[in-house]
C-alpha positions as CSV (number, residue, x, y, z in Angstrom):
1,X,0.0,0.0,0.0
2,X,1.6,3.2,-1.4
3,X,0.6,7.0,-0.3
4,X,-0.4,8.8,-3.3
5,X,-0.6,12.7,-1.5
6,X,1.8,14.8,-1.8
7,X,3.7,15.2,1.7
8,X,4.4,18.7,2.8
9,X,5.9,19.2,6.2
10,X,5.4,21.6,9.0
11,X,7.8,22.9,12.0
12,X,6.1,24.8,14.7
13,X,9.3,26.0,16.3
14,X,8.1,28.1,19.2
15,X,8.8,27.9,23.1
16,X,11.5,29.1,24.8
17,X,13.2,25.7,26.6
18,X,12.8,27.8,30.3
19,X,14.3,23.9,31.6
20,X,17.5,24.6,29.3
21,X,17.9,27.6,31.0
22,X,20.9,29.8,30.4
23,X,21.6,27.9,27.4
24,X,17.9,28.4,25.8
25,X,16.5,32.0,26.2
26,X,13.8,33.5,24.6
27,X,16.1,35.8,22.3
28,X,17.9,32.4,21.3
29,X,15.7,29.6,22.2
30,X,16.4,25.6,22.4
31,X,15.7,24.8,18.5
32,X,18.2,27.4,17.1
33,X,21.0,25.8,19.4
34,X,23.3,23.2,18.6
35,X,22.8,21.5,21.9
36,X,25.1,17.8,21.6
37,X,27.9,19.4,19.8
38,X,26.9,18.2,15.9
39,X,27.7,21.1,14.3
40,X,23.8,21.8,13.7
41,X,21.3,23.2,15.4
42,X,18.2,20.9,16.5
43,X,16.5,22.8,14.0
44,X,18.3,21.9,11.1
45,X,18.2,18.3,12.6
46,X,15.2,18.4,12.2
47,X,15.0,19.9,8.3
48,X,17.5,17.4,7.3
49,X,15.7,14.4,8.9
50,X,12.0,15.6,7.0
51,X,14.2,15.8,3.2
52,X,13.6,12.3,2.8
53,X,9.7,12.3,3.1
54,X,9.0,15.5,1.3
55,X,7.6,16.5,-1.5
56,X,7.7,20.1,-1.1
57,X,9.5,22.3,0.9
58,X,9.0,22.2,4.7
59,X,6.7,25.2,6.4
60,X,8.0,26.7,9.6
61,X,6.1,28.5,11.6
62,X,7.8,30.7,14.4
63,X,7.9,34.1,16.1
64,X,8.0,37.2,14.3
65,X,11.1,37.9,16.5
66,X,13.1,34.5,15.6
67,X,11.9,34.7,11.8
68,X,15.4,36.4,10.6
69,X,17.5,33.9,12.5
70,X,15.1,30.8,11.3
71,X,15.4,32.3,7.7
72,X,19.5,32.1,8.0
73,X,19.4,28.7,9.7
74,X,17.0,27.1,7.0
75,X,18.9,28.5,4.1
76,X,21.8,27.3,5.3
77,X,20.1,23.7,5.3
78,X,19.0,23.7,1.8
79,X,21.9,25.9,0.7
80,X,23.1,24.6,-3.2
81,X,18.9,23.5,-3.6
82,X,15.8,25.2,-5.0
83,X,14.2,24.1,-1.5
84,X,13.8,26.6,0.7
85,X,11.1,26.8,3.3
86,X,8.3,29.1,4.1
87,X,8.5,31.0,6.6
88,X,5.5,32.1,8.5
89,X,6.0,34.7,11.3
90,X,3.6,34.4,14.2
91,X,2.6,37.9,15.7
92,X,2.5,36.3,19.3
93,X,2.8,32.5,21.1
94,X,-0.3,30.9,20.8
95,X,0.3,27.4,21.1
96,X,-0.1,24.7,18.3
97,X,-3.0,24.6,16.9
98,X,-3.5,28.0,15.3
99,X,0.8,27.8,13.9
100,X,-0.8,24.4,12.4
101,X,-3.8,25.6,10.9
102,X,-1.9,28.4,9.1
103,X,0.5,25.9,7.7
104,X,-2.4,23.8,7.4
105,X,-4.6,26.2,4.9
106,X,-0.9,27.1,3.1
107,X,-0.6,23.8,2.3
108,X,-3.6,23.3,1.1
109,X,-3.9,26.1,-1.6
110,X,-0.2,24.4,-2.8
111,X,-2.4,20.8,-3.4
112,X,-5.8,20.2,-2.4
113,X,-4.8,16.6,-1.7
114,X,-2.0,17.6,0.2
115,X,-1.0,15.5,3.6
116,X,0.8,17.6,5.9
117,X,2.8,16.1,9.0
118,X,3.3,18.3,11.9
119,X,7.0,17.7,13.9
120,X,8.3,20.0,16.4
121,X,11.8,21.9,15.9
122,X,13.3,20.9,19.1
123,X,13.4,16.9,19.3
124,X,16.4,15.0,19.0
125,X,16.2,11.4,16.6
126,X,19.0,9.7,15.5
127,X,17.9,6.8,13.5
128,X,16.5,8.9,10.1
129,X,15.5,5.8,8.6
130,X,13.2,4.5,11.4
131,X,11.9,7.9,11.1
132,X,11.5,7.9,7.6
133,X,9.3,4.5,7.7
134,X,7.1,5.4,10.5
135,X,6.3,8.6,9.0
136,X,5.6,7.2,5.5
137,X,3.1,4.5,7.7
138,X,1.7,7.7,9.2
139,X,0.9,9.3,5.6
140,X,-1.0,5.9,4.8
141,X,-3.2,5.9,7.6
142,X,-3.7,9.9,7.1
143,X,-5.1,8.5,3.4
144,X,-7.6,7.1,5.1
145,X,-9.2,9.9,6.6
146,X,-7.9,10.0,9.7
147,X,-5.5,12.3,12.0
148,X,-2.7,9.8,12.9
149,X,-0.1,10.6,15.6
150,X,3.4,8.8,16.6
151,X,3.6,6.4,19.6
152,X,6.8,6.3,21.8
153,X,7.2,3.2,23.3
154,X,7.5,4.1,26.9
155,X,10.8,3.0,29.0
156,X,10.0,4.2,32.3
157,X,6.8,6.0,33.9
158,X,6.9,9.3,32.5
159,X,5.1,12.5,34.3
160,X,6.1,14.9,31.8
161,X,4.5,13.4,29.1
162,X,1.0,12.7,27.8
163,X,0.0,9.3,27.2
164,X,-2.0,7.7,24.1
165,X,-4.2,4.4,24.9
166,X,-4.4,1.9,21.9
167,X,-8.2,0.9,21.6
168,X,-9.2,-2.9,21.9
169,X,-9.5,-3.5,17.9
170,X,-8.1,-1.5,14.4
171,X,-10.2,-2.0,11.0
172,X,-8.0,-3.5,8.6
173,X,-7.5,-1.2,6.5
174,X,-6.0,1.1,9.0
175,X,-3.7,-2.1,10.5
176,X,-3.0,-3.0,6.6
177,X,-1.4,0.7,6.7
178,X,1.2,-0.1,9.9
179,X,-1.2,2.2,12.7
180,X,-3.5,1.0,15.2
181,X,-6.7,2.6,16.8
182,X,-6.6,5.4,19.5
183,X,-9.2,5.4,22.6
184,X,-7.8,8.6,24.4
185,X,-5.1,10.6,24.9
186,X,-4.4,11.0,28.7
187,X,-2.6,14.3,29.9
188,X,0.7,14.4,32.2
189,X,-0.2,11.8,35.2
190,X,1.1,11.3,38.0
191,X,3.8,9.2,39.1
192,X,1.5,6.1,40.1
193,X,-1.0,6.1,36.9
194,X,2.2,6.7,34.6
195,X,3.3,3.4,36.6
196,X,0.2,1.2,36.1
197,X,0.0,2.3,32.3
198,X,3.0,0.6,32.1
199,X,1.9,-2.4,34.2
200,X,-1.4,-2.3,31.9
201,X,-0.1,-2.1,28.5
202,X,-1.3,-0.5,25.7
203,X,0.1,2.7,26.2
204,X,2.6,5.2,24.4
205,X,4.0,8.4,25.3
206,X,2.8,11.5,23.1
207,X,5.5,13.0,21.2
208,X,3.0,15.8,19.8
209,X,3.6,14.9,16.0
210,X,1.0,15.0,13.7
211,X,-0.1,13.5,10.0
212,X,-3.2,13.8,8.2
213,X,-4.9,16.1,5.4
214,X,-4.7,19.4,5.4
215,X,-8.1,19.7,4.1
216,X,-9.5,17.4,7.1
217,X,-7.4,19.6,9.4
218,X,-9.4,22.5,8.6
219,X,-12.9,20.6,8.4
220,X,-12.3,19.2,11.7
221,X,-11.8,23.2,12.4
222,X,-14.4,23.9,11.2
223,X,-16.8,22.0,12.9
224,X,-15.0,22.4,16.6
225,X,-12.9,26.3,16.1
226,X,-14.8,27.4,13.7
227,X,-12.7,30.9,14.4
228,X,-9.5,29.0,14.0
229,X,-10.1,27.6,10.3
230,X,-11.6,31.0,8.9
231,X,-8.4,33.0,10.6
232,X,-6.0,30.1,9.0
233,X,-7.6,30.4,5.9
234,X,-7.7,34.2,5.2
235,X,-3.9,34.1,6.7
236,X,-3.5,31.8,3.8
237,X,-5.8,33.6,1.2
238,X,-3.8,37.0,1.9
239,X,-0.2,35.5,1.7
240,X,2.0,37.4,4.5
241,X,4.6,38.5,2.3
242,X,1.1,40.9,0.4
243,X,0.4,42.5,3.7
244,X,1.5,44.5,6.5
245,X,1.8,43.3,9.6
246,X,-1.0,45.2,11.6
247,X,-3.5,42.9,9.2
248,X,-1.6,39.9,10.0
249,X,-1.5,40.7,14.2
250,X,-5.6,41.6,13.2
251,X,-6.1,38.2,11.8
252,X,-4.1,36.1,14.3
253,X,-5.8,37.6,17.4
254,X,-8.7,36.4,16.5
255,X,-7.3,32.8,16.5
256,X,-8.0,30.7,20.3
257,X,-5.0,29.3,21.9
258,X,-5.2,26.2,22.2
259,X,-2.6,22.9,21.5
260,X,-3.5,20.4,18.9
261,X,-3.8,18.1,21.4
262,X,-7.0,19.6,23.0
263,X,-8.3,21.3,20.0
264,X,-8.4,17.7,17.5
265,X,-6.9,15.0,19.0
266,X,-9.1,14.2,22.3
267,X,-12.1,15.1,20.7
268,X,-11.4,13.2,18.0
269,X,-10.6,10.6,19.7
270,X,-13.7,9.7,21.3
271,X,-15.4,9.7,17.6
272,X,-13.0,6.8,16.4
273,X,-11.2,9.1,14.2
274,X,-7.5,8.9,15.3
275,X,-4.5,6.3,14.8
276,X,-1.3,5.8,16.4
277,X,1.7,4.5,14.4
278,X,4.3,3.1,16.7
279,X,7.9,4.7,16.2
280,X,10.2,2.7,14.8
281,X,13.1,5.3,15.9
282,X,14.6,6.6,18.9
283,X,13.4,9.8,20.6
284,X,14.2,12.2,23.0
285,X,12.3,16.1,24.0
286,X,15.6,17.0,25.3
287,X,13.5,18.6,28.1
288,X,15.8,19.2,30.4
289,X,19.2,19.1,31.4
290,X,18.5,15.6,33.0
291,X,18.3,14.8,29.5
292,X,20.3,16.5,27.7
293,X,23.6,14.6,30.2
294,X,21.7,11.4,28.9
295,X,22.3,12.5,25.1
296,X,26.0,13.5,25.5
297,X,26.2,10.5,27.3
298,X,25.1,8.3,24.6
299,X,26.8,9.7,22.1
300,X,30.4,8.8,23.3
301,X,32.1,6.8,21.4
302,X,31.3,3.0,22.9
303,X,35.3,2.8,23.4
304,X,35.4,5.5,25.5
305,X,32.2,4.7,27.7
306,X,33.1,4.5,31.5
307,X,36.8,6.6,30.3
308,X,36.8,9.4,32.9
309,X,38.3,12.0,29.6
310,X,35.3,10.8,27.4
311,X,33.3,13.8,25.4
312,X,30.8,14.0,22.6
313,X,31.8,17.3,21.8
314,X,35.7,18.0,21.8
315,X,36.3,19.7,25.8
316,X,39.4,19.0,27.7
317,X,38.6,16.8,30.6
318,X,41.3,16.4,32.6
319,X,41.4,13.6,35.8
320,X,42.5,15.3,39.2
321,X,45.5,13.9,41.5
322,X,42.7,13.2,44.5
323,X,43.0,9.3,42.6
324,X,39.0,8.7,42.8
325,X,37.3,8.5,39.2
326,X,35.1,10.9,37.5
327,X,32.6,10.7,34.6
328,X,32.1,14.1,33.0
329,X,30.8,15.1,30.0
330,X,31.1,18.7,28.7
331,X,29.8,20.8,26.2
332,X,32.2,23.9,24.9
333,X,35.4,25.2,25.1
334,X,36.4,25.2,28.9
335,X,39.0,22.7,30.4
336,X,37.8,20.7,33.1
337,X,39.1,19.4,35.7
338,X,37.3,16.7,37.6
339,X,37.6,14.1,40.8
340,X,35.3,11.9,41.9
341,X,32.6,13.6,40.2
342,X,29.5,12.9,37.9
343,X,28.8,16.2,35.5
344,X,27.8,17.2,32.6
345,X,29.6,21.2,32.0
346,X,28.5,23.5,29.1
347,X,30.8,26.3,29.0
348,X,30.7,29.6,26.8
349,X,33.1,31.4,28.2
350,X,36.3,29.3,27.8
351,X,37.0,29.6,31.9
352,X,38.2,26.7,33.6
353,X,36.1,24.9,35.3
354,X,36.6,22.6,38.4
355,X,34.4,19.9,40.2
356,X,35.2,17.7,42.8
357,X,33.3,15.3,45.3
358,X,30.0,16.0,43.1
359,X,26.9,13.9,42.2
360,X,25.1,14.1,38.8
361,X,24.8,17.4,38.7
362,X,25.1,20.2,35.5
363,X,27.2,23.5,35.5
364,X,26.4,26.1,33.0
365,X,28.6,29.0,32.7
366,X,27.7,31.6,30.2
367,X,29.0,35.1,30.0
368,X,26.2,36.6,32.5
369,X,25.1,34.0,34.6
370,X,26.3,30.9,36.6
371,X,24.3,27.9,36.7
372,X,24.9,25.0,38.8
373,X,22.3,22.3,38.9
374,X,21.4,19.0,41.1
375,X,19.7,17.0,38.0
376,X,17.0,15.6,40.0
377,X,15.6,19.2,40.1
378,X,16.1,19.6,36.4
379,X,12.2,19.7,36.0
380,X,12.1,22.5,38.7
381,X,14.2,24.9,37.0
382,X,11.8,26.9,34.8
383,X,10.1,27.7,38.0
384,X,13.1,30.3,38.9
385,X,13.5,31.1,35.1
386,X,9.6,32.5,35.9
387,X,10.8,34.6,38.8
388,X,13.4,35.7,37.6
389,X,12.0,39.2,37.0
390,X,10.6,38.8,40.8
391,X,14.1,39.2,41.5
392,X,15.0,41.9,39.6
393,X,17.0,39.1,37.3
394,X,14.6,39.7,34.2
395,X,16.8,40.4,31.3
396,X,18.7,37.2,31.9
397,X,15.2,35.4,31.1
């Protein structure tokens, strides 16, 4: 069974990364930042990973006020190509489902038939051709007429994501495609129902990407944001490079915020019209710095795992005289020396850096602020990054 639509991609890349905080700010947020030392930003991961599966250029939705830098960073991606991605400035944040309605309705007037697949600018997958596979499964099942999504096979009982529960059969036609039935999607639990959706079965963490018809997207719209699909679809009728921006901010305000997830995808749900295709790659949010010391971790070299001088990205790590071991990982130009510690350092500075007698724990040193951080409080740390300006500390947000 072969897709016949056309496959057009879409990058929401909004947010700020508050838990990658100093790194991520919102003047230079996590996806224009080369966070595990490739060389490339995790957006242009992400624009080389979609080349495979598209048949037109990707469309990027993002802030007006990141637009120029997203511009430079996706030419530089299909520099040498007649390629480039739209661009399409949002006036303010309002969370995903009006950025992928716009994209939604552009795609649309470029084919009717088009199937648009929604993946955020900020995830980090190594394995492109597990990617590529599942996402080509994905445009099958999207033929059908349904919104498919991608199930994560879980590995441990995640809080900080949403869960998707298979339902007890799949038509054939939708299994014949590689995706399987959805009953519900289940918000952030707790720590004790993320453990007994593991015990139970059936369930797959919600990575928040996206496949079906662009057309469908905006019926669905139409029937449950009604305000959402006409806004998307005079945004798309106008073309923003035709008008000024006050009839753009006009337009957009209009538009509810609201996440995909709420606004299609639960609702939907419950009426029998979503699938899940289970990922047949690896995946990681990089949500925090918790993970982020996991990535650099698995990206040593497997000769060097357990070698107290192993990095991913190039830093001097240097053993102390105190005799014990260390295993640090750092990120940057600083030399580090280390004893009987476990760290991960990211250094813009080029100072030296020192840790001893420490824990699993992350040091950031940029040129205004000092970060050090136990990681079992990595999900606590936008909380400061939101009182910051409490403190009189605003313009380091």
């Amino acid at each position: 069974m072969c897709a016949s639509s056309v496959f057009i991609p879409i990058v929401p890349a909004g947010g700020s990364g508050t838990r990658l905080w100093p790194l991520s700010r919102r003047s230079e947020p996590k996806f224009l930042l080369d966070l595990t030392g490739t060389g490339s930003s995790l957006l242009q991961q992400t624009l080389r990973r979609l080349e495979p599966i598209a048949d037109h250029p990707p469309i990027i939705v993002t802030g007006a006020v990141h637009r120029d830098a997203v511009t430079t960073q996706a030419q530089a991606v299909a520099a040498g190509a007649d390629r480039h991605a739209r661009i399409l400035a949002e006036p303010s944040p309002k969370n995903s489902m009006p950025a992928i309605a716009w994209a939604a309705a552009v795609a649309e007037r470029i084919d009717e038939n088009a199937v648009i697949g929604s993946f955020a600018a900020d995830h980090l997958i190594h394995d492109v051709d597990g990617f590529t596979a599942t996402i080509r499964a994905a445009h099958r099942a999207a033929e059908l007429g349904h919104l498919v999504t991608i199930g994560i096979e879980p590995t441990y009982p995640a809080t900080g994501f949403g869960y998707i529960q298979e339902a007890d059969g799949t038509p054939e036609q939708l299994g014949a495609a590689g995706a399987r039935a959805v009953a519900r999607f289940v918000e952030k639990p707790d720590a004790e129902t993320a453990q007994s959706f593991l015990a139970a079965g059936g369930f797959t963490w919600n990575a928040g990407m996206f496949v079906a018809r662009a057309s469908l997207i905006l019926h669905w719209l139409d029937r449950l944001l009604p305000q959402v699909a006409d806004a998307a679809r005079q945004l798309a009728r106008l073309g923003q490079e035709h008008v000024g921006p006050e009839e753009i901010d006009r337009i957009w305000q209009g538009m509810t915020s609201i996440a995909i997830d709420h606004a299609l995808a639960e609702p939907l749900a419950a009426e029998g019209a979503v699938a899940m295709v289970p990922a047949r790659f690896d995946w990681d949010d990089v949500g925090d710095f918790h993970a982020l010391s996991r990535q650099l971790r698995s990206a040593r070299p497997a000769a060097q795992q357990g070698h107290d001088d192993a990095t991913p990205a190039g830093s001097a790590v240097q053993q102390g005289s105190g005799g014990a071991g260390s295993d640090v990982v750092a990120l940057g130009d600083a030399p580090v020396i280390a004893d009987a510690s476990r760290a991960s350092i990211y250094s813009r500075t080029g100072r030296p850096v020192a840790v001893v007698g420490l824990e699993d724990i992350t040091v950031v040193d940029t040129e205004d602020v000092l970060l050090v951080l136990a990681d079992d409080h990595a999900q606590s740390l936008s909380g400061l990054v939101a009182n910051l300006q409490e403190h009189g500390q605003g313009h380091l947000r």
